[in-house]
C-alpha positions in Angstrom: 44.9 -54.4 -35.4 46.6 -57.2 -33.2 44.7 -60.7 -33.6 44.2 -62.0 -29.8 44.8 -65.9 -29.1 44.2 -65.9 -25.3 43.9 -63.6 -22.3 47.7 -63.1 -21.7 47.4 -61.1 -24.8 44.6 -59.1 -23.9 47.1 -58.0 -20.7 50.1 -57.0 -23.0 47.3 -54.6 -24.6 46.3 -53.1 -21.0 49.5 -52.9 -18.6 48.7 -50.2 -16.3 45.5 -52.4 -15.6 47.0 -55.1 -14.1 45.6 -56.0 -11.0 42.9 -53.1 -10.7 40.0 -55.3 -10.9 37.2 -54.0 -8.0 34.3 -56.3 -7.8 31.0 -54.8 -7.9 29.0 -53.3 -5.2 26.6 -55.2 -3.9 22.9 -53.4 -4.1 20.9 -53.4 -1.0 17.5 -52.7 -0.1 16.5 -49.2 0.4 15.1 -50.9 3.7 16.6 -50.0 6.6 16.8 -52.6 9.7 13.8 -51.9 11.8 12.1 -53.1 15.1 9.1 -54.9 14.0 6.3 -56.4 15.9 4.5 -59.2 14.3 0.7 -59.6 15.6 -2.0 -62.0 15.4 -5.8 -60.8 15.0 -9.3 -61.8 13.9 -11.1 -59.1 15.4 -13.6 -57.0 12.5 -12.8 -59.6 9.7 -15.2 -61.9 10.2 -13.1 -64.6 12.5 -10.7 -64.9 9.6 -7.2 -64.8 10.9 -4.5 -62.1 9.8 -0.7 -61.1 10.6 0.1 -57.6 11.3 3.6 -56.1 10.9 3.8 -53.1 13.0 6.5 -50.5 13.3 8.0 -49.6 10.3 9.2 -46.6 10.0 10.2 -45.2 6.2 8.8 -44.1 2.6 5.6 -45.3 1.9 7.0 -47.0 -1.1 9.1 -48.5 0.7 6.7 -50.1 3.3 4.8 -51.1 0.0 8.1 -52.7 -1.4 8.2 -55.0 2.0 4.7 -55.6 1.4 5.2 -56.8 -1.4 8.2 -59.1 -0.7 6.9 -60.6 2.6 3.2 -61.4 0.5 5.2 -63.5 -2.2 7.3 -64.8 0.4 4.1 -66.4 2.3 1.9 -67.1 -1.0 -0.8 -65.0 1.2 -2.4 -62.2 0.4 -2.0 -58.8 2.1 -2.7 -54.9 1.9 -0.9 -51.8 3.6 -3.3 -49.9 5.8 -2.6 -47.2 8.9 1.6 -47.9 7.7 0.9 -51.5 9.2 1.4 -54.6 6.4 -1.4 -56.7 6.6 -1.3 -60.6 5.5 -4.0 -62.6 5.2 -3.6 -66.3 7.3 -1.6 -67.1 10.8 1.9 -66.5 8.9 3.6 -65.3 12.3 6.5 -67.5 12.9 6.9 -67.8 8.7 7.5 -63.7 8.5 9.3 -63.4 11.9 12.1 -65.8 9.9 12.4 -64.4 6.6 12.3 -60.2 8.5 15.6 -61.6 10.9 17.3 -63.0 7.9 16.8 -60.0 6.5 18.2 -58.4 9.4 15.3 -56.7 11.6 14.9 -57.1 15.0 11.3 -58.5 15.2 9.2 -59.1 18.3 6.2 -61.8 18.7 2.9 -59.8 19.6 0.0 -61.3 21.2 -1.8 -64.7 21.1 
């Protein structure tokens, strides 16, 4: 067994390998970039206000996976109901930002 003392020696063990290094493939979301609208409503929740996301179009998983994300993203709480993502508070302009960074096209609906 050859005793190593730096990384020059590590190449003299692996020639042909010089140079092959691919970096890694950078995991994305199983989301695809959607047209979203992002509405504002208080109607049949007792005059508390809520943001809908409407228009996505996918799994249901992965509708809850957004779901999920945009709730921790606000600190609000939220549901999934009719494949619309429902958060609890006037979080409009906050979700609008964090959906085009994620790339989607996103539309401000209503008041």
């Amino acid at each position: 067994m050859t005793k190593l003392s730096d990384l020059s020696d590590l190449k003299k063990l692996f020639p042909e390998a010089e140079g092959t290094y691919t970096p890694p493939v950078e995991k994305k979301s199983g989301i695809a970039k959607q047209y979203l609208e992002a509405h504002f409503s208080n109607k049949g929740r007792g005059s508390k206000t809520v943001t809908i996301i409407k228009g996505f179009e996918g799994s249901p998983d992965a509708l809850k996976a957004l779901a999920k994300t945009l709730k921790q993203h606000c600190g609000a709480g939220g549901s999934v109901k009719d494949y619309d993502i429902i958060i609890q508070g006037n979080m409009r302009d906050k979700i609008m930002a964090f959906l085009k960074k994620e790339g989607h096209q996103v539309k401000r609906v209503g008041g």
